[in-house]
C-alpha positions in Angstrom: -38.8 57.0 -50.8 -37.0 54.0 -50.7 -38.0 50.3 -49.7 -35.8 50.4 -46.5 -37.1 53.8 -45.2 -41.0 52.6 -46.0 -40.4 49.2 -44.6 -39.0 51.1 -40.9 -42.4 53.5 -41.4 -44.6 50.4 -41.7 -42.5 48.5 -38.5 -43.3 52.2 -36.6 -46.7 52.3 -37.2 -47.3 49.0 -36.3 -45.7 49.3 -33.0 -47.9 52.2 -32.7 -50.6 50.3 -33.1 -49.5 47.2 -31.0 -49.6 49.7 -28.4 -52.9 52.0 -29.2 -54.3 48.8 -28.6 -52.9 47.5 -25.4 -53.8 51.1 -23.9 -57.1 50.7 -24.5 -57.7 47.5 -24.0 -56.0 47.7 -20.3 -58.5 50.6 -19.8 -61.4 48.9 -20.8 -60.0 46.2 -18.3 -59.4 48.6 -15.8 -63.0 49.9 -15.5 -65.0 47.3 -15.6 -67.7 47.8 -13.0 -68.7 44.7 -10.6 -71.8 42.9 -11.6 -74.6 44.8 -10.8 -72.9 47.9 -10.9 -73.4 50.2 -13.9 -70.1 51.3 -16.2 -68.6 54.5 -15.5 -68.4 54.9 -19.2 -70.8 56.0 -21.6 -72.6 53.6 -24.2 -71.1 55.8 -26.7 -67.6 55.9 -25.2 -67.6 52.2 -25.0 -68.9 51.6 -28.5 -65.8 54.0 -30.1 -63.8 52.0 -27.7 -65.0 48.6 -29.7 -64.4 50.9 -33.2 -61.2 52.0 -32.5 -60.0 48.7 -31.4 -61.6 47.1 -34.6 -59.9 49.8 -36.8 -56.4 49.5 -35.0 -56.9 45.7 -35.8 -57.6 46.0 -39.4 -54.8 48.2 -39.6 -52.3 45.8 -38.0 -53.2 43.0 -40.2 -52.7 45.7 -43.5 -49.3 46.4 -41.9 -48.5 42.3 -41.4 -49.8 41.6 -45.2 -47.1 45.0 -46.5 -44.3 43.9 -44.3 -44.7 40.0 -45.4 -45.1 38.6 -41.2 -48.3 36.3 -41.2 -49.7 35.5 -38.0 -50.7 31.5 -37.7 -51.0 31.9 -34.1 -54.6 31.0 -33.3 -55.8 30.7 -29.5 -56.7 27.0 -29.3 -59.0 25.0 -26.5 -57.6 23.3 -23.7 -59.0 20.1 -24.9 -58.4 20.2 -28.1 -55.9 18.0 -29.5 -52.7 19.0 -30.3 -51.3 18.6 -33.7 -47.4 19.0 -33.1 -45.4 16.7 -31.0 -42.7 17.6 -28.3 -39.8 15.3 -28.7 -37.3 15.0 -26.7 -33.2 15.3 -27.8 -31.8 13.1 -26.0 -34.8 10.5 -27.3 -32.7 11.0 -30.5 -29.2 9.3 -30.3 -27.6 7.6 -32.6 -27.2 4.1 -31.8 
């Protein structure tokens, strides 16, 4: 099999998985009971929910590693300092 073909396998799994994992997500999401109310979802249905979303994970981050894409993308606080500066064009003109 060559590199190209393996390489377009890889990029289709992993938008398989991009979207395994939106799906459930938006259903767990979706059915979350309001407080006080108890889940329409079994505690075992749940919990394979949490596994496959762990696994799905796992697998993404194989696929990233195999098709060289790193994700430095962290979620960051509101109050935490930045550590890149916006600068503006036109601040840079030559004199």
């Amino acid at each position: 099999m060559s590199e190209d073909k393996q390489e377009d396998e890889k990029a289709m799994e992993k938008r398989i998985m991009v979207m395994m994992r939106q799906v459930l997500s938006a259903v767990a999401r979706e059915t979350v009971p309001p407080p006080g109310m108890k889940h329409t979802l079994s505690d075992n249905t749940i919990q394979g929910i949490r596994e496959c979303l762990a696994l799905i994970s796992a697998r993404e981050q194989e696929l990233n590693i195999d098709l060289g894409e790193t994700n430095q993308e962290r979620p960051r606080y509101v109050d935490e300092p930045q550590t890149s500066k916006v600068v503006s064009l036109d601040s840079i003109i030559k004199n």
